[in-house]
CHARMM-style PDB file with segment names, atoms N, HN, CA, C and O in Angstrom:
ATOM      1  N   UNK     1     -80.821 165.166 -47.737  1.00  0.00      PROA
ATOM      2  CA  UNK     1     -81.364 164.181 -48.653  1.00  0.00      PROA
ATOM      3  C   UNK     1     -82.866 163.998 -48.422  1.00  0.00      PROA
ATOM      4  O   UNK     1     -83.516 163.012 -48.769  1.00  0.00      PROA
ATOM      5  N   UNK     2     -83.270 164.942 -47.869  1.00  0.00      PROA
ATOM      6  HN  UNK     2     -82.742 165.743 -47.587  1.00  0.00      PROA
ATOM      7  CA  UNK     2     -85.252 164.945 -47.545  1.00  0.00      PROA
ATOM      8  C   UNK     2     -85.887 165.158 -48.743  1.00  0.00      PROA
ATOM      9  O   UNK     2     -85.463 166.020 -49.512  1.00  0.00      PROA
ATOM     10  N   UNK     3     -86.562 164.686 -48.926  1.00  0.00      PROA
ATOM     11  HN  UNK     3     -86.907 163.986 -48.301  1.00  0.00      PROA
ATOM     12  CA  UNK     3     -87.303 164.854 -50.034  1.00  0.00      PROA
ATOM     13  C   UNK     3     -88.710 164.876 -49.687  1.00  0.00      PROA
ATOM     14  O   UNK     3     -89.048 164.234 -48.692  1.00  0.00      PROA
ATOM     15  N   UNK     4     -89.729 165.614 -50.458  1.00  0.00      PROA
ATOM     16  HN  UNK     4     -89.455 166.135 -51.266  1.00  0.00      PROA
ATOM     17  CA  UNK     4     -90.332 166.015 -50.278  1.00  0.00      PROA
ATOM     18  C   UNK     4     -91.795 164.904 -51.758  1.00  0.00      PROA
ATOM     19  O   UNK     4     -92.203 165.165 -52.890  1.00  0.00      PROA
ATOM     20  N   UNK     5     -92.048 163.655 -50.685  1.00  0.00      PROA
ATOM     21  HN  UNK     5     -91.716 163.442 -49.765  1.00  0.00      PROA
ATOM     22  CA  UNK     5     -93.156 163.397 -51.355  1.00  0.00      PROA
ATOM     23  C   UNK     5     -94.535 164.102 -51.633  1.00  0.00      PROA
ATOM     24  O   UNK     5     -95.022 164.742 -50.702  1.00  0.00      PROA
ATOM     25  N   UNK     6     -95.173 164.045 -52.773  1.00  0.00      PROA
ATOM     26  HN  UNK     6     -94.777 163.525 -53.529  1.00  0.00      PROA
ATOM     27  CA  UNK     6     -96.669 164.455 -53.128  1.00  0.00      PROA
ATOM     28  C   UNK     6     -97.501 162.980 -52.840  1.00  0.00      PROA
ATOM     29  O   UNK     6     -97.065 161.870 -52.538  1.00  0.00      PROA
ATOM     30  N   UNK     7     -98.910 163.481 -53.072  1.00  0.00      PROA
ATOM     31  HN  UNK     7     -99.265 164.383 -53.317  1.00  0.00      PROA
ATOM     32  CA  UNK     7     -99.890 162.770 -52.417  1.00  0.00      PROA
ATOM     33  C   UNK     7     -99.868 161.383 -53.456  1.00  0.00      PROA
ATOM     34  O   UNK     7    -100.208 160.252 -53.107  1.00  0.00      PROA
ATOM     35  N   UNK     8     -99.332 161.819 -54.941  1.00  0.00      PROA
ATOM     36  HN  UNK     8     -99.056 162.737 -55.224  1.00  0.00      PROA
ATOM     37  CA  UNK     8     -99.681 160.676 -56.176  1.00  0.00      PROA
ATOM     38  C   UNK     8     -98.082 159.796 -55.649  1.00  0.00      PROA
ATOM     39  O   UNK     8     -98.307 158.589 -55.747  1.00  0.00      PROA
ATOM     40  N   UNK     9     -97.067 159.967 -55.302  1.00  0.00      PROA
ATOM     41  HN  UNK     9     -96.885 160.947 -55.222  1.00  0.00      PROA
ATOM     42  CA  UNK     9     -96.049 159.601 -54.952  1.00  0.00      PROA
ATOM     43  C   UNK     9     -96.119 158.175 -53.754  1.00  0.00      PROA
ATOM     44  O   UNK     9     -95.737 157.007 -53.822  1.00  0.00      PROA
ATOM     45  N   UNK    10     -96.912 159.118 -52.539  1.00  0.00      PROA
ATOM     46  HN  UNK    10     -97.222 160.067 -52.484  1.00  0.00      PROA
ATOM     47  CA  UNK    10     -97.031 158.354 -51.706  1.00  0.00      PROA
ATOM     48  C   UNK    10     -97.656 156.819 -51.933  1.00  0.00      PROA
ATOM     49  O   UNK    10     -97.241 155.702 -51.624  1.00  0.00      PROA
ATOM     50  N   UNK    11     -98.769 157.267 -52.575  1.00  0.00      PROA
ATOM     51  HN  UNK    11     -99.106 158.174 -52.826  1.00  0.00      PROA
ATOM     52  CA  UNK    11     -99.744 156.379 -53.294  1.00  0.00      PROA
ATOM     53  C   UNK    11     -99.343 155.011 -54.015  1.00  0.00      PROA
ATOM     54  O   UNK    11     -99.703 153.835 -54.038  1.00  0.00      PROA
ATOM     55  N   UNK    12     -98.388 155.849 -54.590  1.00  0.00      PROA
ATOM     56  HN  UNK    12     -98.095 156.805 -54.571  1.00  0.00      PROA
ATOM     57  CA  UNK    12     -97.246 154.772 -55.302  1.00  0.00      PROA
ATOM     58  C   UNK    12     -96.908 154.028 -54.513  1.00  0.00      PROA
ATOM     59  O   UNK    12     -97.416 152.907 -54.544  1.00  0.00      PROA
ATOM     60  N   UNK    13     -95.915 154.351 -53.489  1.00  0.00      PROA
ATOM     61  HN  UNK    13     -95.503 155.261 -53.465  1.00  0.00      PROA
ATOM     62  CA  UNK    13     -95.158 153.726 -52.392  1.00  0.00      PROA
ATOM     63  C   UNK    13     -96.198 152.509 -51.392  1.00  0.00      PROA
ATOM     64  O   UNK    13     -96.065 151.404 -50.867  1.00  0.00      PROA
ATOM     65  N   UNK    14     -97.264 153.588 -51.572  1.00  0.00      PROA
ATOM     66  HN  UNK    14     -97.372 154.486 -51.999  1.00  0.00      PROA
ATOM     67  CA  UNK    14     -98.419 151.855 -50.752  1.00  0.00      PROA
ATOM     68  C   UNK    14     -99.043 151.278 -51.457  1.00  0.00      PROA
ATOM     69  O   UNK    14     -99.974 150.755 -50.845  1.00  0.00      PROA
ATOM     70  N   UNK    15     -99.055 151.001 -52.774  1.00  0.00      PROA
ATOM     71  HN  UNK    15     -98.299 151.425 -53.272  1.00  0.00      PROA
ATOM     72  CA  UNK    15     -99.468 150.200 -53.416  1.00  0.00      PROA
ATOM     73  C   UNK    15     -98.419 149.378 -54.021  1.00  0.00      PROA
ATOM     74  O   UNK    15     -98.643 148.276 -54.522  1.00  0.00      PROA
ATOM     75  N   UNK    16     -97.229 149.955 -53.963  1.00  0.00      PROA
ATOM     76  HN  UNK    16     -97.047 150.850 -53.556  1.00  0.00      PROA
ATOM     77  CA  UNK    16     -95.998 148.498 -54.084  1.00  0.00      PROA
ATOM     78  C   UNK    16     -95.883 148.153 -52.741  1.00  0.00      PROA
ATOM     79  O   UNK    16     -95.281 147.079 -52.755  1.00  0.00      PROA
ATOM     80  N   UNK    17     -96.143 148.487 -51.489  1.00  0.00      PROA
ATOM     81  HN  UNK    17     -96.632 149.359 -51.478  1.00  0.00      PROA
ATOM     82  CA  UNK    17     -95.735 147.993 -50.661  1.00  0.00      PROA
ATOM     83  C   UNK    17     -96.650 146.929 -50.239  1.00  0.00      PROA
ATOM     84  O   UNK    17     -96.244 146.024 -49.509  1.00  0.00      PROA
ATOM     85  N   UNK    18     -98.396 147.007 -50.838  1.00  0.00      PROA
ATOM     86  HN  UNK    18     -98.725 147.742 -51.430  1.00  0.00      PROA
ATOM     87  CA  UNK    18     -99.436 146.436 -50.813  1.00  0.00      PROA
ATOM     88  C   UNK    18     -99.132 145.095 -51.529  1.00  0.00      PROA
ATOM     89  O   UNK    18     -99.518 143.959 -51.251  1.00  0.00      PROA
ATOM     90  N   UNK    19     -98.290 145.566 -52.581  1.00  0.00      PROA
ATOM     91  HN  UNK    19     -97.977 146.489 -52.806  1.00  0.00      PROA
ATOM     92  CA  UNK    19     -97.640 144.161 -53.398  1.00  0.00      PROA
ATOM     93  C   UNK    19     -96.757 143.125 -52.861  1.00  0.00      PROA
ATOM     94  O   UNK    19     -96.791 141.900 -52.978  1.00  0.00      PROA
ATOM     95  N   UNK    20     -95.894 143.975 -52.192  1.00  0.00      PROA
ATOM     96  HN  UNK    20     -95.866 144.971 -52.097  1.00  0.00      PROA
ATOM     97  CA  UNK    20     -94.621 143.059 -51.449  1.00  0.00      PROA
ATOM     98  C   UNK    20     -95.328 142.777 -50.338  1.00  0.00      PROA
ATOM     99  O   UNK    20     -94.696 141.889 -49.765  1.00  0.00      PROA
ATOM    100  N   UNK    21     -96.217 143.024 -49.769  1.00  0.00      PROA
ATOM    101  HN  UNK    21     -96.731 143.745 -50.235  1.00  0.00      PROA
ATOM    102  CA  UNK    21     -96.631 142.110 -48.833  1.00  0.00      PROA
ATOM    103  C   UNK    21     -97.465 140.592 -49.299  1.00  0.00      PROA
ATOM    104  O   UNK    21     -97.487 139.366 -49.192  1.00  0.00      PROA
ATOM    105  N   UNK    22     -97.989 141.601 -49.790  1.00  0.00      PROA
ATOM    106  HN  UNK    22     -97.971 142.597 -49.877  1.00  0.00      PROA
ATOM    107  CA  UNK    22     -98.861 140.086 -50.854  1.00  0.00      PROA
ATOM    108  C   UNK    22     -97.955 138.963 -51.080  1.00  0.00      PROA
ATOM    109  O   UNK    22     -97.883 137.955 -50.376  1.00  0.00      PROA
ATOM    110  N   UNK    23     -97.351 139.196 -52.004  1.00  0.00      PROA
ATOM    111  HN  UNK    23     -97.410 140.015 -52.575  1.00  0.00      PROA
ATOM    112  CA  UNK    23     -96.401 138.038 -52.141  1.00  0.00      PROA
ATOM    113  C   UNK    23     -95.579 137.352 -51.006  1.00  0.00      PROA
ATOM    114  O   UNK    23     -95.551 136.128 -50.885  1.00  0.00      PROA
ATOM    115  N   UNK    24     -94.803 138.348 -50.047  1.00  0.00      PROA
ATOM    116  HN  UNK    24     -94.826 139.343 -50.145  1.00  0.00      PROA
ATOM    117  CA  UNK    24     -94.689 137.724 -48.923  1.00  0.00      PROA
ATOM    118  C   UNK    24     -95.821 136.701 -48.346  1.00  0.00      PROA
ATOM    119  O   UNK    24     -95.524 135.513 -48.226  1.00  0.00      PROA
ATOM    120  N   UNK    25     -97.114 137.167 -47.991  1.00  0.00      PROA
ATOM    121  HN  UNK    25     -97.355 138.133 -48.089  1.00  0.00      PROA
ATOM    122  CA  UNK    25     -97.804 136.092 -47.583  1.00  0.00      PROA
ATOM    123  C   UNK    25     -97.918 134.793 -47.917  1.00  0.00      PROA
ATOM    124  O   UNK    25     -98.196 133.847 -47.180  1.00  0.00      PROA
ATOM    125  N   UNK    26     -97.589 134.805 -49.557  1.00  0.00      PROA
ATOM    126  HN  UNK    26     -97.363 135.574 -50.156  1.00  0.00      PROA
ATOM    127  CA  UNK    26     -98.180 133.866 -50.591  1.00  0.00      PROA
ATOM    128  C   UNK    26     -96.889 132.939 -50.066  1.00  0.00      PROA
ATOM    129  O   UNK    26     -96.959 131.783 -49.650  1.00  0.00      PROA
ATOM    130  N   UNK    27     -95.841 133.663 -50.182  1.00  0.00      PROA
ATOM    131  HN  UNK    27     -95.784 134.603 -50.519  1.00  0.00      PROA
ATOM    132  CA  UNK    27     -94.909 132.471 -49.851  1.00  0.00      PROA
ATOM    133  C   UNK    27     -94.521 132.134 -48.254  1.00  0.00      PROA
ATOM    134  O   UNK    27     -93.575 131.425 -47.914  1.00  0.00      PROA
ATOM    135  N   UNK    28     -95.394 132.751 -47.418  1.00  0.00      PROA
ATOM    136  HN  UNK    28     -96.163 133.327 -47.694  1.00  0.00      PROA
ATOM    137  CA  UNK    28     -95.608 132.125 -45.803  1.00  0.00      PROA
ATOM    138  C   UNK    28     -96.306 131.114 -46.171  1.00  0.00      PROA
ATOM    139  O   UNK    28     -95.947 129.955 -45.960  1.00  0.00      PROA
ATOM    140  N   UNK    29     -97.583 131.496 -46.872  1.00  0.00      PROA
ATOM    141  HN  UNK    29     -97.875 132.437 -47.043  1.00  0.00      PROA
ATOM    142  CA  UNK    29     -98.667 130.259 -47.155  1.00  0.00      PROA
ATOM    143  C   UNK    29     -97.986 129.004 -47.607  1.00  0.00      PROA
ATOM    144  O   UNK    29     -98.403 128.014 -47.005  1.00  0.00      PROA
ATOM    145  N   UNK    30     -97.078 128.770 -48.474  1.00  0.00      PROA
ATOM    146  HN  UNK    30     -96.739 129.574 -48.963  1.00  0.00      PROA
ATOM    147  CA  UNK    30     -96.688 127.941 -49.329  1.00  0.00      PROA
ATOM    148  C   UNK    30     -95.736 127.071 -48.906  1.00  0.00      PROA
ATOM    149  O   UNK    30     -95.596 125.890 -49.224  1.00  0.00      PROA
ATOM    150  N   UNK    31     -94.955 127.881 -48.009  1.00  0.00      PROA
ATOM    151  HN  UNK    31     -95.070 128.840 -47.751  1.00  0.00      PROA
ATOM    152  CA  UNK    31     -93.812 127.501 -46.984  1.00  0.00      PROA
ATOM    153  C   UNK    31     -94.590 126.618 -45.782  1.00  0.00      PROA
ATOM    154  O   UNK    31     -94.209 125.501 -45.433  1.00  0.00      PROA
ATOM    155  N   UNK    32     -95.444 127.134 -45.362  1.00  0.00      PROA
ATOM    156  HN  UNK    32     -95.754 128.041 -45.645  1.00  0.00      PROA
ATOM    157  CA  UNK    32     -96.390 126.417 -44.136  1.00  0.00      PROA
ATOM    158  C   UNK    32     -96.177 125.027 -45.075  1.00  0.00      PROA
ATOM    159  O   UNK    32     -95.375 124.093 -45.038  1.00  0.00      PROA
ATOM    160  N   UNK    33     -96.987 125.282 -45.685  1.00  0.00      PROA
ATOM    161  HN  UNK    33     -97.638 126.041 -45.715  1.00  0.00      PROA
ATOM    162  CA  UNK    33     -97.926 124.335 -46.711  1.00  0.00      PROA
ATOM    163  C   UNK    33     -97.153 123.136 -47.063  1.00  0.00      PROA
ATOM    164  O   UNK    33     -97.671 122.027 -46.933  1.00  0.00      PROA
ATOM    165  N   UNK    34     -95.638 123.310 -47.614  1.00  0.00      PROA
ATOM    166  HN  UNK    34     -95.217 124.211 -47.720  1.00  0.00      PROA
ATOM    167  CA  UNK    34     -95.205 122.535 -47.438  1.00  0.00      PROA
ATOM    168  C   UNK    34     -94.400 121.914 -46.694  1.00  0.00      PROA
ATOM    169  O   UNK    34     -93.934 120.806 -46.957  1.00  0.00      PROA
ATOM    170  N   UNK    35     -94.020 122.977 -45.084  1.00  0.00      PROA
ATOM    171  HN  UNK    35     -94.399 123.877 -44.869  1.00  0.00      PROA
ATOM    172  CA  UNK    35     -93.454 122.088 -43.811  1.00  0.00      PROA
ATOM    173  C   UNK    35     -94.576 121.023 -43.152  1.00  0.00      PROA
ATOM    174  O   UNK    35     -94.397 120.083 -42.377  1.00  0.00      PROA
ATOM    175  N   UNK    36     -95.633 121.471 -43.683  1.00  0.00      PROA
ATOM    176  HN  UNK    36     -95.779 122.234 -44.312  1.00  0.00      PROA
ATOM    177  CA  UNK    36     -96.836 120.240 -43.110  1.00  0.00      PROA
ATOM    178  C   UNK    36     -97.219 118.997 -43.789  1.00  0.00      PROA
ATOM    179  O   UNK    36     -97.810 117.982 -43.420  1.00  0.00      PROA
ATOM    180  N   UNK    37     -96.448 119.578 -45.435  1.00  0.00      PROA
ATOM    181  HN  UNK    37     -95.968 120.403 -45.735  1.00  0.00      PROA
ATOM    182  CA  UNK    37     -96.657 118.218 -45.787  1.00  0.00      PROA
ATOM    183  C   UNK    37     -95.121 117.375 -45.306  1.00  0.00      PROA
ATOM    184  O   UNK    37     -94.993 116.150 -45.307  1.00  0.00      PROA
ATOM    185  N   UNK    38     -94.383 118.059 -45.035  1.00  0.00      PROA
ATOM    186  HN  UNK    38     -94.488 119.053 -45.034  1.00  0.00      PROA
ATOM    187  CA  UNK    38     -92.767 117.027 -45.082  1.00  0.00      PROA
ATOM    188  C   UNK    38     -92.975 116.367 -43.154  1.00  0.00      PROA
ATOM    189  O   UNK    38     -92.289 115.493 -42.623  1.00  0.00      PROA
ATOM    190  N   UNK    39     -93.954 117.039 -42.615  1.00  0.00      PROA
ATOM    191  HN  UNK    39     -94.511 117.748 -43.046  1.00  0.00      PROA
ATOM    192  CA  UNK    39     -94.144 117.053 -41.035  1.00  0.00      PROA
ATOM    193  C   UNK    39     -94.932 115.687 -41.482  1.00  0.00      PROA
ATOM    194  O   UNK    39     -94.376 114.629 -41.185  1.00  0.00      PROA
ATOM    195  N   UNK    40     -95.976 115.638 -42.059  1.00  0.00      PROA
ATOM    196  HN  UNK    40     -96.427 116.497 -42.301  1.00  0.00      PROA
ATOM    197  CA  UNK    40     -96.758 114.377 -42.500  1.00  0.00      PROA
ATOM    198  C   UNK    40     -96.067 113.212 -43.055  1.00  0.00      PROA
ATOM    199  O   UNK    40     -96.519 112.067 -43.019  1.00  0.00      PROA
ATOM    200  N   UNK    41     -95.108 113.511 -43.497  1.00  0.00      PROA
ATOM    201  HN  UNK    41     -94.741 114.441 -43.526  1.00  0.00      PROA
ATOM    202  CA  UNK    41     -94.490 112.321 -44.233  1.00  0.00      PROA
ATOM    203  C   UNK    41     -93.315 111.665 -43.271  1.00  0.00      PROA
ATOM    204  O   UNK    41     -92.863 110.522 -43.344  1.00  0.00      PROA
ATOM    205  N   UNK    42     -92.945 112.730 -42.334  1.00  0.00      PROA
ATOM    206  HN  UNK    42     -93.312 113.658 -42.274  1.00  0.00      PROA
ATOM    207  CA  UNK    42     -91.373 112.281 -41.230  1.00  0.00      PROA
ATOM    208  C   UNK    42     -92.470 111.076 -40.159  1.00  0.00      PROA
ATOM    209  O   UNK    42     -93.680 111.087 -39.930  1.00  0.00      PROA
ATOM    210  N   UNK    43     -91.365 110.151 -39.716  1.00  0.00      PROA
ATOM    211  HN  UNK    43     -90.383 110.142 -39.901  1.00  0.00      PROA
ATOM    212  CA  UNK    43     -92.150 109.177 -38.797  1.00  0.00      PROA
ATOM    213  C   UNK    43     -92.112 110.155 -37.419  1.00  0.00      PROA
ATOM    214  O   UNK    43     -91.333 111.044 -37.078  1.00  0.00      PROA
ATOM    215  N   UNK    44     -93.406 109.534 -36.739  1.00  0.00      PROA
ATOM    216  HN  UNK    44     -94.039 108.811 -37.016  1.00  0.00      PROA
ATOM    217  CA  UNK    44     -93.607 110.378 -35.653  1.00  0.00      PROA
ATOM    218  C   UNK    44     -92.136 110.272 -34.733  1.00  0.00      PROA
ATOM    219  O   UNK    44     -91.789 111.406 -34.405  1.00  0.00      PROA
ATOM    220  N   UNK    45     -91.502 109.560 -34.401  1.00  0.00      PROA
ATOM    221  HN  UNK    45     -91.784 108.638 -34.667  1.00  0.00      PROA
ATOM    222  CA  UNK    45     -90.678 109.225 -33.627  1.00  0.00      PROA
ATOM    223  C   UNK    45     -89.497 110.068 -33.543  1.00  0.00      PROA
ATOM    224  O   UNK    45     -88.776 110.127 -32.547  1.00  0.00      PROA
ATOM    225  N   UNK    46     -89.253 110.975 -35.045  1.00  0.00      PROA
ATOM    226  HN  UNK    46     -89.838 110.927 -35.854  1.00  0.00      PROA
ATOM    227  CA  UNK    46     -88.752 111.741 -35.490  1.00  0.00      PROA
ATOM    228  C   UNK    46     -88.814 113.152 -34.749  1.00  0.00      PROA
ATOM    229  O   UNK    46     -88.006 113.787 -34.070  1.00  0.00      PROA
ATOM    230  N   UNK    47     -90.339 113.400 -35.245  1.00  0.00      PROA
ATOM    231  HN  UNK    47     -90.995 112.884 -35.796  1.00  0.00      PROA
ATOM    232  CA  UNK    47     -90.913 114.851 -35.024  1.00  0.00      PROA
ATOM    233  C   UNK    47     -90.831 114.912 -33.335  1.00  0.00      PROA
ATOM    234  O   UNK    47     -90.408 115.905 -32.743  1.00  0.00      PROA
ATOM    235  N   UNK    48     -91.192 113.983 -32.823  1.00  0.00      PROA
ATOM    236  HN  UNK    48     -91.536 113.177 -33.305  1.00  0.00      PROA
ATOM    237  CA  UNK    48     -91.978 114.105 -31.296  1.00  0.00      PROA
ATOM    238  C   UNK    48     -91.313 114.571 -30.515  1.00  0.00      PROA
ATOM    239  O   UNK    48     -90.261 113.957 -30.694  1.00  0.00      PROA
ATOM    240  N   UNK    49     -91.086 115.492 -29.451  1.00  0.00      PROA
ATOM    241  HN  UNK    49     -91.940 115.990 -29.306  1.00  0.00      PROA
ATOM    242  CA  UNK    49     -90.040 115.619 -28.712  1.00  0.00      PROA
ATOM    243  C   UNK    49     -90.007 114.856 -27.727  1.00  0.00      PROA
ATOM    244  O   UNK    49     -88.960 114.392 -27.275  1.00  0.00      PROA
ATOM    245  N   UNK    50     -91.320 114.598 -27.201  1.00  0.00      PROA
ATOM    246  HN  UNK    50     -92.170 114.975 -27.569  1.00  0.00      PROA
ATOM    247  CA  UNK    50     -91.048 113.355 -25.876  1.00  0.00      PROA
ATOM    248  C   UNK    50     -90.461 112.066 -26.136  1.00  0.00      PROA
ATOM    249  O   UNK    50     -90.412 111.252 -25.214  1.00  0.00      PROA
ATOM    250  N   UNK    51     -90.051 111.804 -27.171  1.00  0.00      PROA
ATOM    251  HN  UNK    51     -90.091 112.466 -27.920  1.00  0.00      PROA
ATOM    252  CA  UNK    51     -89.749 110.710 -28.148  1.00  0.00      PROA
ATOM    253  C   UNK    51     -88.287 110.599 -27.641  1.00  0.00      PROA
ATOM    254  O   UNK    51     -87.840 109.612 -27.056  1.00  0.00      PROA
ATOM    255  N   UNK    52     -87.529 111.841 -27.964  1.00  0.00      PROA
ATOM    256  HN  UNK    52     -87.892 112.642 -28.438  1.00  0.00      PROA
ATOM    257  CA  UNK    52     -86.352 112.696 -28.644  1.00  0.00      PROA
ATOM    258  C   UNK    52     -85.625 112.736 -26.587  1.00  0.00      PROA
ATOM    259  O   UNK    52     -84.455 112.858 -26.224  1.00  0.00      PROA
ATOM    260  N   UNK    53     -86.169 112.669 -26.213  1.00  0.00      PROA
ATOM    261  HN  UNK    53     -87.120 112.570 -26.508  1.00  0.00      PROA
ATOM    262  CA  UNK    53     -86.015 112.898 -24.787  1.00  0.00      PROA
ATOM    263  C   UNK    53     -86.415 111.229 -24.358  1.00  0.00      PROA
ATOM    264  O   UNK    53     -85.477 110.684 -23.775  1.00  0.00      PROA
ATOM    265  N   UNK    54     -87.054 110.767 -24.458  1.00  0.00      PROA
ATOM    266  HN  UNK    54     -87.815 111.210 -24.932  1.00  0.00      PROA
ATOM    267  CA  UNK    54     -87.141 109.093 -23.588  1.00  0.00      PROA
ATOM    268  C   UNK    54     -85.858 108.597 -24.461  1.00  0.00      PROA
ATOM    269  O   UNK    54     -85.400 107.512 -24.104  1.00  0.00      PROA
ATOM    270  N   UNK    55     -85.355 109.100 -25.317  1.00  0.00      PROA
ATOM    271  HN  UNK    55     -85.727 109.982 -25.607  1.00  0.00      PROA
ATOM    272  CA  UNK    55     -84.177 108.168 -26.200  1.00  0.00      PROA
ATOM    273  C   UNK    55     -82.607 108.175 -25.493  1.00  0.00      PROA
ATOM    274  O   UNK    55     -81.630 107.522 -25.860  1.00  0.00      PROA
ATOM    275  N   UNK    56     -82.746 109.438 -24.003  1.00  0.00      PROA
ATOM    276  HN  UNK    56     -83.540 109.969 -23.705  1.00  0.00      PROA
ATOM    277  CA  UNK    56     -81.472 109.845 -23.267  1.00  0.00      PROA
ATOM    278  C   UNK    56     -82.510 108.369 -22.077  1.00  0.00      PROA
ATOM    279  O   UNK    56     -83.677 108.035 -21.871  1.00  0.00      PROA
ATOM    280  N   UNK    57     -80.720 107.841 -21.510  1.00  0.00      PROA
ATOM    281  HN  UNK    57     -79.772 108.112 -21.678  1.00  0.00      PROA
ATOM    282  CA  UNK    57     -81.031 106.987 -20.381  1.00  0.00      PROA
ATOM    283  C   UNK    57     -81.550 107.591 -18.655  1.00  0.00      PROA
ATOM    284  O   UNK    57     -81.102 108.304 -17.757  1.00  0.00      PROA
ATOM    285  N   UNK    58     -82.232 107.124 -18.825  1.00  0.00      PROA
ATOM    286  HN  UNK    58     -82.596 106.545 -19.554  1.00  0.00      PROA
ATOM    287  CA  UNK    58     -83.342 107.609 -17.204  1.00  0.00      PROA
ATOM    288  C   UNK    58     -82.108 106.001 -16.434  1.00  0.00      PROA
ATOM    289  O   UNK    58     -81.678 104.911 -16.812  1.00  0.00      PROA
ATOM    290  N   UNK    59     -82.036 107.272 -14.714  1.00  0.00      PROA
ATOM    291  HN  UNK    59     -82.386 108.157 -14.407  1.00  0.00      PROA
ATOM    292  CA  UNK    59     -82.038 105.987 -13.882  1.00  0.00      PROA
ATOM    293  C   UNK    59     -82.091 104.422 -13.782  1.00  0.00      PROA
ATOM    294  O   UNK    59     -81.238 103.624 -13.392  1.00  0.00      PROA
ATOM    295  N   UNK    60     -83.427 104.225 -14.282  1.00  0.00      PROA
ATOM    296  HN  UNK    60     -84.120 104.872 -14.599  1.00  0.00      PROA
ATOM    297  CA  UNK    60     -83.998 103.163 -13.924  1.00  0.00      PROA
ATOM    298  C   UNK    60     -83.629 102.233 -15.340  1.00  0.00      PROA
ATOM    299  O   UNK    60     -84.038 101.085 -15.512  1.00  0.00      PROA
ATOM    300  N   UNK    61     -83.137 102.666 -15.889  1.00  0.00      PROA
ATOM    301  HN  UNK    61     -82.805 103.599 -15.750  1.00  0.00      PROA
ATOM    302  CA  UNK    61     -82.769 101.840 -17.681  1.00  0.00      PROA
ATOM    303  C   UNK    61     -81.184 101.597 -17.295  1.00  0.00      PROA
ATOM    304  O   UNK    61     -80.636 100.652 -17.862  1.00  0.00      PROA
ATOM    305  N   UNK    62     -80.424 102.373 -16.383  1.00  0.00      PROA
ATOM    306  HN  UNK    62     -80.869 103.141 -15.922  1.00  0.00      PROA
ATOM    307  CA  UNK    62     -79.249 101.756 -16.382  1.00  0.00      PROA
ATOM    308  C   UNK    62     -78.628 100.889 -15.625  1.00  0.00      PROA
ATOM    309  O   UNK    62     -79.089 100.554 -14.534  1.00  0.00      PROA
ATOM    310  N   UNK    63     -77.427 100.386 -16.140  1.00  0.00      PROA
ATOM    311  HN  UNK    63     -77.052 100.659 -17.026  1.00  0.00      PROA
ATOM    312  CA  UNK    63     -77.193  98.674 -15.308  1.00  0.00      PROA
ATOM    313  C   UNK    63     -76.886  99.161 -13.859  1.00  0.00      PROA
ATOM    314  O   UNK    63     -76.143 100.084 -13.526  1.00  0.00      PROA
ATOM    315  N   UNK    64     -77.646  98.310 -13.054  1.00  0.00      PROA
ATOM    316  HN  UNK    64     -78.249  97.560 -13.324  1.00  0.00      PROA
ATOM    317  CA  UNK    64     -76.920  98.742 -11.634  1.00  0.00      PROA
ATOM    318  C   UNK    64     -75.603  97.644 -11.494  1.00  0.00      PROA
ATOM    319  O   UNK    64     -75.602  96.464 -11.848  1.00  0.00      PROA
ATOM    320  N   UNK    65     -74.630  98.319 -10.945  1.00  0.00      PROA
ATOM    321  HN  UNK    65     -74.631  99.277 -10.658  1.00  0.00      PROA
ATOM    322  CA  UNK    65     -73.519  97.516 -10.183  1.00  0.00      PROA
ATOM    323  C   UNK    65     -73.553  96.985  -8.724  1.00  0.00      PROA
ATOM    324  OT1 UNK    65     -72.591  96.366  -8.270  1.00  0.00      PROA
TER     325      UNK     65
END
């Protein structure tokens, strides 16, 4: 099943592939674009991980007997 590309062939092949990347980017860009706006809008307390971690009980927060 080898086939045997020419030089106008190849040409082809990297200039759609020049395309599908493009657009890939466009929608990395867009995707960023809008996890930063939904990151902007969540309360910090949410996002934070040190937040997310002081919310488990430490030692010193629990009742002694």
């Amino acid at each position: 099943m080898s086939k045997h590309l020419n030089c106008s062939d190849l040409k082809q092949q990297l200039d759609q592939q020049e395309l599908l990347i493009s657009q890939l980017m466009h929608i990395v860009a867009s995707t960023n674009k809008r996890v930063s706006i939904i990151e902007k809008n969540v309360p910090n307390d949410i996002t934070s991980e040190s937040s997310n971690t002081s919310a488990l009980p430490t030692p010193s927060s629990l009742p002694v007997r």
